[in-house]
KOLMI-254106 format. One record per atom (N, C-alpha, C): residue in three letters; x, y, z; residue number from 1; atom name. Coordinates in Angstrom, 3 decimals. Atoms other than C-alpha are relative to their C-alpha. Example, Ala and Ser with C-alpha at 12.3 -4.5 7.8 and 13.67 -1.06 7.14 Angstrom:
BEGIN
+-------+----------+----------+----------+------+--------+
| nuvex |        x |        y |        z | kero | lumlum |
+-------+----------+----------+----------+------+--------+
|   ALA |    0.890 |   -1.190 |    0.000 |    1 |      N |
|   ALA |   12.300 |   -4.500 |    7.800 |    1 |     CA |
|   ALA |    0.900 |    1.200 |    0.000 |    1 |      C |
|   SER |   -0.820 |   -1.190 |   -0.060 |    2 |      N |
|   SER |   13.670 |   -1.060 |    7.140 |    2 |     CA |
|   SER |   -0.770 |    1.090 |    0.730 |    2 |      C |
+-------+----------+----------+----------+------+--------+
//
This chain:
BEGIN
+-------+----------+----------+----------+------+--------+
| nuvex |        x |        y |        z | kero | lumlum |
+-------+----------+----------+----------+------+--------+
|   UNK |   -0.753 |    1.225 |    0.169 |    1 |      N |
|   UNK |    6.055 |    8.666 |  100.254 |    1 |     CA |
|   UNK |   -0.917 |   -1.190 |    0.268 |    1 |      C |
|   UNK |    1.018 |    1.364 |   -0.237 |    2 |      N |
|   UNK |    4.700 |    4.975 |  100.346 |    2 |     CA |
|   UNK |    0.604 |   -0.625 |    0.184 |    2 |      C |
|   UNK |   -0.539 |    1.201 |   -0.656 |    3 |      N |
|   UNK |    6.185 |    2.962 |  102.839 |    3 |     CA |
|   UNK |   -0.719 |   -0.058 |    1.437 |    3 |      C |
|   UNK |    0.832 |   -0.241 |   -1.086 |    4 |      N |
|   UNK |    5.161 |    2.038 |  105.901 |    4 |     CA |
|   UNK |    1.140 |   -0.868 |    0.872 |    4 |      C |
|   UNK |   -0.687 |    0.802 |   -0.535 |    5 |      N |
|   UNK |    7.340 |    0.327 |  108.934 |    5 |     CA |
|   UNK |   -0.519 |   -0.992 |    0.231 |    5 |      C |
|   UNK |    0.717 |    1.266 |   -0.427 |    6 |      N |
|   UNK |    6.470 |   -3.147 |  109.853 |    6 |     CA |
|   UNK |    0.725 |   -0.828 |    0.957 |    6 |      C |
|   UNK |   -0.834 |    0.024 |   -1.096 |    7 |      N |
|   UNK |    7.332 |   -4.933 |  112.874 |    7 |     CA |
|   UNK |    0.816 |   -1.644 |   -0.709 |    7 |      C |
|   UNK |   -0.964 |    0.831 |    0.297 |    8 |      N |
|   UNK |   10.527 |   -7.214 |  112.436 |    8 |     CA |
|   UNK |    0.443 |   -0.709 |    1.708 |    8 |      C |
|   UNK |    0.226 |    0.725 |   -0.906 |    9 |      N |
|   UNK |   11.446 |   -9.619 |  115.243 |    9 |     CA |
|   UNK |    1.609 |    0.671 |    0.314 |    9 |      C |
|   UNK |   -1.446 |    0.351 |   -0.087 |   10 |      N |
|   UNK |   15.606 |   -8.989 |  115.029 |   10 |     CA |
|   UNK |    0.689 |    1.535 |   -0.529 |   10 |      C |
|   UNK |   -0.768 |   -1.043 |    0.539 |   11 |      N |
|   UNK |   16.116 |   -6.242 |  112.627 |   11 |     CA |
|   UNK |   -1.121 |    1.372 |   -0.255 |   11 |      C |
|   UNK |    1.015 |   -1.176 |    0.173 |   12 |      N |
|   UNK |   13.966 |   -3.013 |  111.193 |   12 |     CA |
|   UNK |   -0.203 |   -0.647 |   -1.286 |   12 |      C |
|   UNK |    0.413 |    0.521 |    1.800 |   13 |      N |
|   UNK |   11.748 |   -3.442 |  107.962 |   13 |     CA |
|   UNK |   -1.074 |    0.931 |   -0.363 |   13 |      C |
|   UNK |    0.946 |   -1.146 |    0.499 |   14 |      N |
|   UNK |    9.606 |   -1.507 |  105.900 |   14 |     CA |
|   UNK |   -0.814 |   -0.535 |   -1.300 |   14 |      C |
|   UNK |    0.037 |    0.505 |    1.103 |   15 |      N |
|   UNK |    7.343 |   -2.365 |  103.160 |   15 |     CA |
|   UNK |   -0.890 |    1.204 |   -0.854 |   15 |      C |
|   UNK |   -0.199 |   -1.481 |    0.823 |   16 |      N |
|   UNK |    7.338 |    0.387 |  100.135 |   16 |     CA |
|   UNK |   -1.179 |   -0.604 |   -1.288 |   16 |      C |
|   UNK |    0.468 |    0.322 |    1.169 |   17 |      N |
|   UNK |    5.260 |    0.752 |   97.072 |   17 |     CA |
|   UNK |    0.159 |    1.072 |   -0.852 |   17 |      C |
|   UNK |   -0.088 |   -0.833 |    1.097 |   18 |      N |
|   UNK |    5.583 |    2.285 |   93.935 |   18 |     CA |
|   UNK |   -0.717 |   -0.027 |   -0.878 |   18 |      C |
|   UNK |    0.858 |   -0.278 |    1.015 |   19 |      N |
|   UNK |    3.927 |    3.247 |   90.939 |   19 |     CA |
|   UNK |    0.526 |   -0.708 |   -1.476 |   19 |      C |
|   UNK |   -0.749 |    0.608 |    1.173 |   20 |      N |
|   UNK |    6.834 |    1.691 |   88.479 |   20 |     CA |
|   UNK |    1.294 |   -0.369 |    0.548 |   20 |      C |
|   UNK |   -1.381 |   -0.147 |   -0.951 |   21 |      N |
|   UNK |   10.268 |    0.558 |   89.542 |   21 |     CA |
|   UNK |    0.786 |    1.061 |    0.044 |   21 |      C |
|   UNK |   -0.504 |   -1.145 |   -0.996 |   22 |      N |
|   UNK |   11.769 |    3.799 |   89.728 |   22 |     CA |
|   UNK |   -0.394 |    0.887 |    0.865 |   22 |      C |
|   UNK |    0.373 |   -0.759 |   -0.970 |   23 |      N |
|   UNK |    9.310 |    5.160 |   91.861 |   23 |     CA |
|   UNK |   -0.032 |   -1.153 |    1.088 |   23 |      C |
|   UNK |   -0.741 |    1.029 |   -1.030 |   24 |      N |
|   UNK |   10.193 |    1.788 |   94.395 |   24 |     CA |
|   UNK |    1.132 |    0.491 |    0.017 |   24 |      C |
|   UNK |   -1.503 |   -0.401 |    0.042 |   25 |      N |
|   UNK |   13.471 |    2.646 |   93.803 |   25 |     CA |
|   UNK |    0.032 |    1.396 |    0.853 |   25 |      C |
|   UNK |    0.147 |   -1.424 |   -0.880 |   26 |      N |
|   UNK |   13.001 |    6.172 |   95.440 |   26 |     CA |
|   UNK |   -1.019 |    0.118 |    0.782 |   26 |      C |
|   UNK |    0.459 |    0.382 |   -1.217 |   27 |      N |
|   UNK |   10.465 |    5.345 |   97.570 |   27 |     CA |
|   UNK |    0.487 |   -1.116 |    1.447 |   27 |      C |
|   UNK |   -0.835 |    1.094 |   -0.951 |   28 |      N |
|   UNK |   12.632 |    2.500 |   99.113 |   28 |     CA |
|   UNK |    0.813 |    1.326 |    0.706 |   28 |      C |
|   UNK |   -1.391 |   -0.857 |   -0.161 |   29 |      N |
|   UNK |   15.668 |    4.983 |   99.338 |   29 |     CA |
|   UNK |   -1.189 |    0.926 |    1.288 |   29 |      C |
|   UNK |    0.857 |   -1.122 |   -0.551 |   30 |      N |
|   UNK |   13.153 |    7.685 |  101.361 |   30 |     CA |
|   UNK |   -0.316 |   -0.625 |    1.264 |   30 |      C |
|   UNK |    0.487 |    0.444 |   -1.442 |   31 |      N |
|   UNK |   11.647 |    5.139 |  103.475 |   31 |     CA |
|   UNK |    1.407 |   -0.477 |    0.458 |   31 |      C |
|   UNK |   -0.820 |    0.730 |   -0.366 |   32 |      N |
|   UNK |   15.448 |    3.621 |  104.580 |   32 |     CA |
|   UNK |    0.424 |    1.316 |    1.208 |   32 |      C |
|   UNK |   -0.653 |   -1.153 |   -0.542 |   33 |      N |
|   UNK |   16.278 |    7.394 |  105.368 |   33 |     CA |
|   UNK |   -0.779 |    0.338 |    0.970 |   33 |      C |
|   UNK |    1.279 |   -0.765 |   -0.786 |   34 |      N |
|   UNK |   12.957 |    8.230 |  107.454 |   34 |     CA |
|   UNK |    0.378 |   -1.251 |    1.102 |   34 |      C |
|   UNK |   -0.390 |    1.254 |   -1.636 |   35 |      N |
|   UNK |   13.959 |    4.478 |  109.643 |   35 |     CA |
|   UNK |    1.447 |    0.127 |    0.159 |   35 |      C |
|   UNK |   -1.322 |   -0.367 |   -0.728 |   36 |      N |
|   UNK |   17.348 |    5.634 |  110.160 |   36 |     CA |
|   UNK |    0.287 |    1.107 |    0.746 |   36 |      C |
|   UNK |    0.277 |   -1.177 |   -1.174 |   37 |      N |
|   UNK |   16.431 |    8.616 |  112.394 |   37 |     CA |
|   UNK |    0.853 |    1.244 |   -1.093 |   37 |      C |
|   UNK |   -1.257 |   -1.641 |    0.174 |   38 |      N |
|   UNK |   17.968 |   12.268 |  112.361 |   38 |     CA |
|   UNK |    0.833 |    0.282 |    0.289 |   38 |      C |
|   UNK |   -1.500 |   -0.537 |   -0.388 |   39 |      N |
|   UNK |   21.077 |   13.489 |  111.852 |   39 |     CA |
|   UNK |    0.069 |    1.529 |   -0.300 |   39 |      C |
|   UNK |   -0.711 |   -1.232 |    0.301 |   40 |      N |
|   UNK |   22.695 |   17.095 |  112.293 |   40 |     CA |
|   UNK |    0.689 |   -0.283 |   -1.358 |   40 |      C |
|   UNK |   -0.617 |   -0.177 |    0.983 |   41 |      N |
|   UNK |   23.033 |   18.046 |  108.563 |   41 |     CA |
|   UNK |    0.420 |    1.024 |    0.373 |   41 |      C |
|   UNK |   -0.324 |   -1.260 |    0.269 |   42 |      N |
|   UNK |   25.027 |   21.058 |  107.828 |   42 |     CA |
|   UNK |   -0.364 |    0.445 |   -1.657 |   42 |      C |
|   UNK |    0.223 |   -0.548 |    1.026 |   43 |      N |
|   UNK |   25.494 |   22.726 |  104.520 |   43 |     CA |
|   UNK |   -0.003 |   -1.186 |   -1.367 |   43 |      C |
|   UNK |    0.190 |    1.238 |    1.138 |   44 |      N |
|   UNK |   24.336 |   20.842 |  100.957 |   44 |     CA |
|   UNK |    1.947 |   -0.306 |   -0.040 |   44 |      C |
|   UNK |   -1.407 |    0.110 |    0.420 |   45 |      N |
|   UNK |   27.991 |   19.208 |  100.263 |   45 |     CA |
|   UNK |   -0.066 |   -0.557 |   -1.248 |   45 |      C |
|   UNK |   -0.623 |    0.624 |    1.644 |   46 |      N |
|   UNK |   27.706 |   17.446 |   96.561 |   46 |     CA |
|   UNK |   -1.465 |   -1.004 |   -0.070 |   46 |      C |
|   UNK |    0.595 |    0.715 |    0.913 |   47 |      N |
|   UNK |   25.527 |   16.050 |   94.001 |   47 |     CA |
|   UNK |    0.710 |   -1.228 |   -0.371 |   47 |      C |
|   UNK |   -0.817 |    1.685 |    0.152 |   48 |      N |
|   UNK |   26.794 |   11.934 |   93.911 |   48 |     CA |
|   UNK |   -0.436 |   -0.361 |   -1.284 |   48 |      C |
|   UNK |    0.310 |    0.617 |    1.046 |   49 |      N |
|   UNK |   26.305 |   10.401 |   90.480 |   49 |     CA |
|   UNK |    0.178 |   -1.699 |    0.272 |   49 |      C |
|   UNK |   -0.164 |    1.495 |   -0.305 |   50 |      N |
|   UNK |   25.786 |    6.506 |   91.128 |   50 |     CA |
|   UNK |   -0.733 |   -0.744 |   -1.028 |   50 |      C |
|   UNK |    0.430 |    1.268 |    0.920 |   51 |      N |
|   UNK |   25.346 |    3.503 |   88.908 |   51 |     CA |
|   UNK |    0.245 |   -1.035 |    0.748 |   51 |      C |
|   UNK |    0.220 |    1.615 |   -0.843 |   52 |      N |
|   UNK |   24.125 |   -0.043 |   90.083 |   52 |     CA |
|   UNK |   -0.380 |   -0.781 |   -0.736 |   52 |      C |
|   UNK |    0.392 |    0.670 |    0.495 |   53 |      N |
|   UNK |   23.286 |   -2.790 |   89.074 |   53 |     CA |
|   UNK |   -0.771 |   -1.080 |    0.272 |   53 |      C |
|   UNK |    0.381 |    1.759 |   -0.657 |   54 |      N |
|   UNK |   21.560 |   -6.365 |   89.826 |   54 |     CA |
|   UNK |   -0.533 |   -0.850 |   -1.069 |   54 |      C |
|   UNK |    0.053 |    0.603 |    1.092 |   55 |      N |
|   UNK |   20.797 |   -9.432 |   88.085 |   55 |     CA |
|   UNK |   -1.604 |   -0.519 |   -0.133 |   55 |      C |
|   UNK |    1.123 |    0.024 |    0.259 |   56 |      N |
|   UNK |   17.398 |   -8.967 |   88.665 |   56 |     CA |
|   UNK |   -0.847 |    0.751 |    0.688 |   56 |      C |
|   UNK |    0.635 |   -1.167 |   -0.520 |   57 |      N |
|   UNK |   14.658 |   -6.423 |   90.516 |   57 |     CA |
|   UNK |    0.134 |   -0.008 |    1.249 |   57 |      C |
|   UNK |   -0.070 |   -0.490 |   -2.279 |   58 |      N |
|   UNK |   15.116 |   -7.324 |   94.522 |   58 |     CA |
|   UNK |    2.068 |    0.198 |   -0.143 |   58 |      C |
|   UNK |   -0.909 |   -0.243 |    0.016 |   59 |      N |
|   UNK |   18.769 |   -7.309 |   93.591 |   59 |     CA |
|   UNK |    1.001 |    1.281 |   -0.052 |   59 |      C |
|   UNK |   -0.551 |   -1.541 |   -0.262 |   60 |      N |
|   UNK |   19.189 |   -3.882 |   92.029 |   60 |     CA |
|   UNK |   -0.704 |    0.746 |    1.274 |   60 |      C |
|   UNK |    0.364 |   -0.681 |   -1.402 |   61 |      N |
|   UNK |   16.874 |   -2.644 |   94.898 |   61 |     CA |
|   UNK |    0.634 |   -0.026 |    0.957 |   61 |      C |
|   UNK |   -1.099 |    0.000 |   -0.951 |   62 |      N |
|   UNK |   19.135 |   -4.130 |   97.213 |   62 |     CA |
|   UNK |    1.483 |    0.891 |    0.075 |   62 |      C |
|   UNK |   -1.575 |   -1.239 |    0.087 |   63 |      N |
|   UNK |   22.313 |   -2.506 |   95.658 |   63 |     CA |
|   UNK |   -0.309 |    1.122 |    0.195 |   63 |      C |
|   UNK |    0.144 |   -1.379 |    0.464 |   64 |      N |
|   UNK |   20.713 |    0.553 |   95.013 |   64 |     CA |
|   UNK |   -0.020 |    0.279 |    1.919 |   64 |      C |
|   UNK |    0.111 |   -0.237 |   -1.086 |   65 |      N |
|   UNK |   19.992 |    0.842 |   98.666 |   65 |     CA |
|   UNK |    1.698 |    0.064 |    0.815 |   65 |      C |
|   UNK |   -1.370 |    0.322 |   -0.517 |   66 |      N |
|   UNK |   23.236 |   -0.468 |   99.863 |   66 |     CA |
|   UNK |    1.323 |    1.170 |   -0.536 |   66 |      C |
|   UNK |   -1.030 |   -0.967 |    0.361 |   67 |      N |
|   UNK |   25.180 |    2.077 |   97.863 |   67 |     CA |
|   UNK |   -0.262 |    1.612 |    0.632 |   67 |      C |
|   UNK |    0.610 |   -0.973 |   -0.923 |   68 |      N |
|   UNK |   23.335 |    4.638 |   99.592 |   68 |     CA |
|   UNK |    0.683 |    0.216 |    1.777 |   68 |      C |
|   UNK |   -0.664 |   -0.549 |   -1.503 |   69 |      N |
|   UNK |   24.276 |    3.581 |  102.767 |   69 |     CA |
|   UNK |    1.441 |   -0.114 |   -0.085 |   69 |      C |
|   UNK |   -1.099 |   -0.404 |    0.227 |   70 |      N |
|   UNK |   27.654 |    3.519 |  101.519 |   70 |     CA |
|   UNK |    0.686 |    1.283 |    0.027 |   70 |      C |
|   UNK |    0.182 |   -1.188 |    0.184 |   71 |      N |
|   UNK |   27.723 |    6.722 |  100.479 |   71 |     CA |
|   UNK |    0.302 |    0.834 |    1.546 |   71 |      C |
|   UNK |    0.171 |   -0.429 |   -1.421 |   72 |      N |
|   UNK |   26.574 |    8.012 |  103.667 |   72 |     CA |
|   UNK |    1.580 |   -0.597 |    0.872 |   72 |      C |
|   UNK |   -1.181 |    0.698 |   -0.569 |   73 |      N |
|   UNK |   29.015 |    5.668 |  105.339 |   73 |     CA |
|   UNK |    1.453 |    0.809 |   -0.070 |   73 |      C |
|   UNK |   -1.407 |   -0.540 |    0.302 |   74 |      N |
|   UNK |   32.203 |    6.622 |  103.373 |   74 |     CA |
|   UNK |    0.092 |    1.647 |   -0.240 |   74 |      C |
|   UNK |   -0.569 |   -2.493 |   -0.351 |   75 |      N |
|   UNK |   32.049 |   10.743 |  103.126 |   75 |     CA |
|   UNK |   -0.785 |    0.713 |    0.752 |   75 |      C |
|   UNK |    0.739 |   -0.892 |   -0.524 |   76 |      N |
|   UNK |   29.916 |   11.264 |  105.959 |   76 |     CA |
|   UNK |   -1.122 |    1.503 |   -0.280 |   76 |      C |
|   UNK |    1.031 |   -0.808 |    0.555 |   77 |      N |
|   UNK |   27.172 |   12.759 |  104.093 |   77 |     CA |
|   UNK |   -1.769 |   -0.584 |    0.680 |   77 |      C |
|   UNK |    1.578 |    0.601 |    0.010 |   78 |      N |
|   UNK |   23.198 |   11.938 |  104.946 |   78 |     CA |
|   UNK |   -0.564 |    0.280 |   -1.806 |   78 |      C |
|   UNK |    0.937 |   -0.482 |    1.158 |   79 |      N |
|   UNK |   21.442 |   11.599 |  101.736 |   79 |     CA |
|   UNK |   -1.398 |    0.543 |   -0.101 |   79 |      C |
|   UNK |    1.261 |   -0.524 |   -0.125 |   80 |      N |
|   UNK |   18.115 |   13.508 |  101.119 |   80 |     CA |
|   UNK |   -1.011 |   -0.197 |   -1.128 |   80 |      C |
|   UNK |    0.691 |    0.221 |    1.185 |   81 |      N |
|   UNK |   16.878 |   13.693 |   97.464 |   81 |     CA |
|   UNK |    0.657 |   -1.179 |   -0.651 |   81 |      C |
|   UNK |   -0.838 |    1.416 |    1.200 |   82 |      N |
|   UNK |   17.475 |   10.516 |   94.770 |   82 |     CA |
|   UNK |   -0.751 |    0.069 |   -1.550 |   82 |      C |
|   UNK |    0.021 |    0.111 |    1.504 |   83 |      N |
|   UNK |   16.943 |   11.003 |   91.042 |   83 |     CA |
|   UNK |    0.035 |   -1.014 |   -0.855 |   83 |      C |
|   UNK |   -0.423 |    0.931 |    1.077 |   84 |      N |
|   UNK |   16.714 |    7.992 |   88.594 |   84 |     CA |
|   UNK |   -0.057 |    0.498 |   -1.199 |   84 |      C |
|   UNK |    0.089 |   -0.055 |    1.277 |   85 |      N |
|   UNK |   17.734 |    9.167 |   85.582 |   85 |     CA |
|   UNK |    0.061 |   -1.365 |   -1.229 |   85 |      C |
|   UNK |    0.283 |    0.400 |    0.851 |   86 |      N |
|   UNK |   18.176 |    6.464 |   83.807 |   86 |     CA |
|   UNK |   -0.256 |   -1.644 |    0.539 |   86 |      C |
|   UNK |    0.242 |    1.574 |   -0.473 |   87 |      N |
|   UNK |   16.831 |    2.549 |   84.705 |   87 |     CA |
|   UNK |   -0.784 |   -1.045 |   -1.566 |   87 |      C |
|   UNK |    0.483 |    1.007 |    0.898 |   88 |      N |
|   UNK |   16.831 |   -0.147 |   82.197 |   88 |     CA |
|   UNK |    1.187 |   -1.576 |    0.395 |   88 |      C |
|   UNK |   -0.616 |    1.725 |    0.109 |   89 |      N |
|   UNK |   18.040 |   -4.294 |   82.150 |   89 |     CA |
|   UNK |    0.548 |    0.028 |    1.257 |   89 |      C |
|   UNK |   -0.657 |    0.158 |   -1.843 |   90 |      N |
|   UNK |   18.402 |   -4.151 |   86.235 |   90 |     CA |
|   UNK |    1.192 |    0.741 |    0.017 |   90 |      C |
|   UNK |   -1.218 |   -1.037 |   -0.331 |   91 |      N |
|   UNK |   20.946 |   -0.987 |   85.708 |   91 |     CA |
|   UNK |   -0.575 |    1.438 |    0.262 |   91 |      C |
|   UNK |    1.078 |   -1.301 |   -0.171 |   92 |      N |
|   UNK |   19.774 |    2.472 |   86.917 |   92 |     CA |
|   UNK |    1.820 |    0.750 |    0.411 |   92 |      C |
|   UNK |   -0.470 |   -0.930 |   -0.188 |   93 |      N |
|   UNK |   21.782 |    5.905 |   86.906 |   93 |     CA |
|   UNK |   -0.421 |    0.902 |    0.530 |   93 |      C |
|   UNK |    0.432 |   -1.347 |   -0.682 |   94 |      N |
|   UNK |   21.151 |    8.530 |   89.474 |   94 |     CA |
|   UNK |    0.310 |    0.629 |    0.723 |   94 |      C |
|   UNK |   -0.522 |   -0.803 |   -0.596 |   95 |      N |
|   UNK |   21.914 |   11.249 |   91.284 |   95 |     CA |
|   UNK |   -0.401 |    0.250 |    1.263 |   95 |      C |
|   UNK |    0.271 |    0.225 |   -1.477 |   96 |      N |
|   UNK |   21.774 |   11.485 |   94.838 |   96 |     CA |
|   UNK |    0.618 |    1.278 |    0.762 |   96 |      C |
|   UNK |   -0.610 |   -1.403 |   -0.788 |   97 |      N |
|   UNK |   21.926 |   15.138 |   96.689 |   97 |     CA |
|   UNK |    0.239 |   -0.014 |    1.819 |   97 |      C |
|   UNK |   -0.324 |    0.099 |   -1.378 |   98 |      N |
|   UNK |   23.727 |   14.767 |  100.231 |   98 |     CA |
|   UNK |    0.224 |    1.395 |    0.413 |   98 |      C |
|   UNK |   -0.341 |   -0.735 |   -1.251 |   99 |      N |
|   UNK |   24.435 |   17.096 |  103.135 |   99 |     CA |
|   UNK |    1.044 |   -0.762 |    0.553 |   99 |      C |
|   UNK |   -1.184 |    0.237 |   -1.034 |  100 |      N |
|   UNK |   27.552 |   16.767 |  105.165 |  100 |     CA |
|   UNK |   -0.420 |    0.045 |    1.318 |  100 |      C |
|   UNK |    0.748 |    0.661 |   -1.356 |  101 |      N |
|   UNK |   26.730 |   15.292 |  108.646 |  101 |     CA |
|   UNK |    0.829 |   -0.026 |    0.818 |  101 |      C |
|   UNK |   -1.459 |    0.024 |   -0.986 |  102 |      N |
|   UNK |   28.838 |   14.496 |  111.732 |  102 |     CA |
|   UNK |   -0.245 |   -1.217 |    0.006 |  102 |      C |
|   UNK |   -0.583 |    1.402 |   -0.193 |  103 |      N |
|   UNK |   28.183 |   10.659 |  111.286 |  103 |     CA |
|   UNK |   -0.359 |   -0.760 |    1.184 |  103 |      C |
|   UNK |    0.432 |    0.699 |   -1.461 |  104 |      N |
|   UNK |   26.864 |   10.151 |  114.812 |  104 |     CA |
|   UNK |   -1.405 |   -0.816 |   -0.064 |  104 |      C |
|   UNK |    1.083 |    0.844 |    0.008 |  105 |      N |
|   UNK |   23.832 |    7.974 |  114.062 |  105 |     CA |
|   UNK |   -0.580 |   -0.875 |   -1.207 |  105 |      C |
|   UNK |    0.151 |    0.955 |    1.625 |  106 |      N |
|   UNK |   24.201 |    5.727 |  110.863 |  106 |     CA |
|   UNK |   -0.459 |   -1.242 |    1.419 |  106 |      C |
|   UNK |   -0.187 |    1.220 |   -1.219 |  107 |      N |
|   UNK |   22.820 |    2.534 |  112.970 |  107 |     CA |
|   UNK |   -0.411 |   -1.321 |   -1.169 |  107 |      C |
|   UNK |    0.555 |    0.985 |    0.610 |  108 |      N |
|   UNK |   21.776 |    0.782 |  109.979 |  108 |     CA |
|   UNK |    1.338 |   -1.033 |   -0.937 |  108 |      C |
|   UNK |   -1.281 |    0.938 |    0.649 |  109 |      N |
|   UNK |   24.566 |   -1.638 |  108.498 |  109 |     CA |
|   UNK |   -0.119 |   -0.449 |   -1.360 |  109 |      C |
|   UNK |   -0.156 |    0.705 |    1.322 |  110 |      N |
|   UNK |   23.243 |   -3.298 |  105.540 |  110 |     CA |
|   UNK |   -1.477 |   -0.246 |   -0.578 |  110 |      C |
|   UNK |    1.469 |    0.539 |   -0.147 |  111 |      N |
|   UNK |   19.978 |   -4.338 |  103.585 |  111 |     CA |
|   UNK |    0.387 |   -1.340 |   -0.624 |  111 |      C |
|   UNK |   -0.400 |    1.479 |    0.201 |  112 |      N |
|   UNK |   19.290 |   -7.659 |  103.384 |  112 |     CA |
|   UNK |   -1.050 |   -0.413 |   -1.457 |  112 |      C |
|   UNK |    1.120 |    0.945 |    1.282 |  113 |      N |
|   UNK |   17.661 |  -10.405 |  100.753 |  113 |     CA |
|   UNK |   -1.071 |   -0.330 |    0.553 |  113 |      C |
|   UNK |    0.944 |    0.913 |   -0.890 |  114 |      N |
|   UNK |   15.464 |  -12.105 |  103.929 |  114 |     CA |
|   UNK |   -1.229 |    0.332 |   -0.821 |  114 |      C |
|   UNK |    1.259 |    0.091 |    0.324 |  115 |      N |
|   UNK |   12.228 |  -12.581 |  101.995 |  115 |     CA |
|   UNK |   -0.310 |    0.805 |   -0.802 |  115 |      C |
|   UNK |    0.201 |   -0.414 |    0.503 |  116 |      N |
|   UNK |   12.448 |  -10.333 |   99.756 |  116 |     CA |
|   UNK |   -0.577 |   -0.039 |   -1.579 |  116 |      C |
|   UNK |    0.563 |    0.594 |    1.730 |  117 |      N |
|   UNK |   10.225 |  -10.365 |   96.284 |  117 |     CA |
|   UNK |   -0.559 |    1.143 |    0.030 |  117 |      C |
|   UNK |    0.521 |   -0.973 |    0.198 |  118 |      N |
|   UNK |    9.353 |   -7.519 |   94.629 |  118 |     CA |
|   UNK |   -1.538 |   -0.581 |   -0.984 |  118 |      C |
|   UNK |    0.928 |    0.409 |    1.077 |  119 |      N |
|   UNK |    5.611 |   -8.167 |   92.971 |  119 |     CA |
|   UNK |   -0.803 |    1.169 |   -0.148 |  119 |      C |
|   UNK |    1.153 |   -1.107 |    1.304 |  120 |      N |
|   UNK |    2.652 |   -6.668 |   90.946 |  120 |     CA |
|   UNK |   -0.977 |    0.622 |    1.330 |  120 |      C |
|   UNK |    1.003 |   -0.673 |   -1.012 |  121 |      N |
|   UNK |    0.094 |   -4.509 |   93.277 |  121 |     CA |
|   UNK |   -0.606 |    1.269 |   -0.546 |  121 |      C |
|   UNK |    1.353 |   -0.891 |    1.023 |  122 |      N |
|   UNK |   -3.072 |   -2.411 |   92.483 |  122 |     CA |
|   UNK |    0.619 |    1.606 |   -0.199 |  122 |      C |
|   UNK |   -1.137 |   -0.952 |    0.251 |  123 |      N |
|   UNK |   -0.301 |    0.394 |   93.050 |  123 |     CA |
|   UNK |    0.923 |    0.114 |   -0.884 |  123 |      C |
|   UNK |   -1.280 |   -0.221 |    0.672 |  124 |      N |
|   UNK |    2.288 |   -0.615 |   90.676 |  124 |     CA |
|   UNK |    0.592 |   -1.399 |    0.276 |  124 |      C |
|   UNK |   -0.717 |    1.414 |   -0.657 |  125 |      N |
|   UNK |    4.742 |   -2.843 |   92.505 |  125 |     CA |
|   UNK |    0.414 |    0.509 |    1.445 |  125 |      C |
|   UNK |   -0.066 |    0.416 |   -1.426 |  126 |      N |
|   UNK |    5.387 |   -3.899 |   96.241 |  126 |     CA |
|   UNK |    1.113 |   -0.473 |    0.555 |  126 |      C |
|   UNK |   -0.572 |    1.038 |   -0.512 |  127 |      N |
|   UNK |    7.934 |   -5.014 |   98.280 |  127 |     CA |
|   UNK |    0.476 |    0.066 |    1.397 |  127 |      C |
|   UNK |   -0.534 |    0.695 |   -1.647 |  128 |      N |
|   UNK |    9.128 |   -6.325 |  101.834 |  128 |     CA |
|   UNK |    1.486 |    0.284 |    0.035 |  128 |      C |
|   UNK |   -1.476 |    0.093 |    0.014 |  129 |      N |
|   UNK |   12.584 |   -4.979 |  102.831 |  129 |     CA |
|   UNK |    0.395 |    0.124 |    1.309 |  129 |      C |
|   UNK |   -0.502 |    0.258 |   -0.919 |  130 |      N |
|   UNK |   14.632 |   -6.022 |  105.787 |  130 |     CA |
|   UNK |    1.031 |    0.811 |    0.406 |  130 |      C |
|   UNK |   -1.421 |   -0.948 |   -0.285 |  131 |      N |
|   UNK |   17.493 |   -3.633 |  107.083 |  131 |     CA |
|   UNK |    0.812 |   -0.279 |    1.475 |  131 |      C |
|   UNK |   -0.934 |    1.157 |   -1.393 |  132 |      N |
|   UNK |   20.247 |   -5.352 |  109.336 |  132 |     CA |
|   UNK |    0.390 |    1.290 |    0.571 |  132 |      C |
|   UNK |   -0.534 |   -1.287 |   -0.859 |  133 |      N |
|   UNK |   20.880 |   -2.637 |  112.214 |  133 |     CA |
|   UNK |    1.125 |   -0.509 |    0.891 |  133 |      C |
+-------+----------+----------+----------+------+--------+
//
């Protein structure tokens, strides 16, 4: 994976790189899951099919993230693997394989916009993401 943590004054942050935006896109998702610690999974529970959107690249990153921790949130699942099948005009389709969890250590609430810009880097693309705990 290619993220790395970075120190935040208030909240947690991480800054990810990819090779194209759907490998940001699943490298974000990976690094959000690796700074939200470990949880007791149990057995795989369901393949999620999710569509997002934004009205421009830190936007869908943001949703895409945010529906994640939704996810997690609302059927007590941890997510593990993330699939983009399909990403075009700031809309991406993918599949997201959870585990059923007991829920005892979601600490992360939300991701934010704070400073966020996704740009060009000798990798691909780059970006700075903030996660409100």
């Amino acid at each position: 994976m290619s993220f790395e943590e970075i120190e935040h004054t208030a909240d947690r942050a991480f800054r990810v790189t990819g090779r194209d935006m759907a490998g940001l896109l699943q490298n974000a998702a990976y690094a959000m899951q690796a700074l939200d610690g470990p949880r007791a999974a149990r057995e795989p529970s369901a393949t999620q099919q999710i569509e997002v959107e934004g009205v421009d690249r830190e936007s869908l990153l943001v949703n895409w993230l945010n529906e994640i921790l939704y996810l997690e949130q609302a059927y007590q699942v941890v997510c593990e693997q993330f699939h983009i099948d399909e990403l075009k005009d700031h809309r991406l389709r993918a599949r997201v394989e959870t585990r059923e969890c007991d829920g005892s250590y979601m600490h992360i609430k939300a991701v934010t916009f704070h400073n966020l810009k996704i740009r060009e880097t000798s990798e691909g693309l780059g970006a700075e993401v903030v996660l409100d705990v």
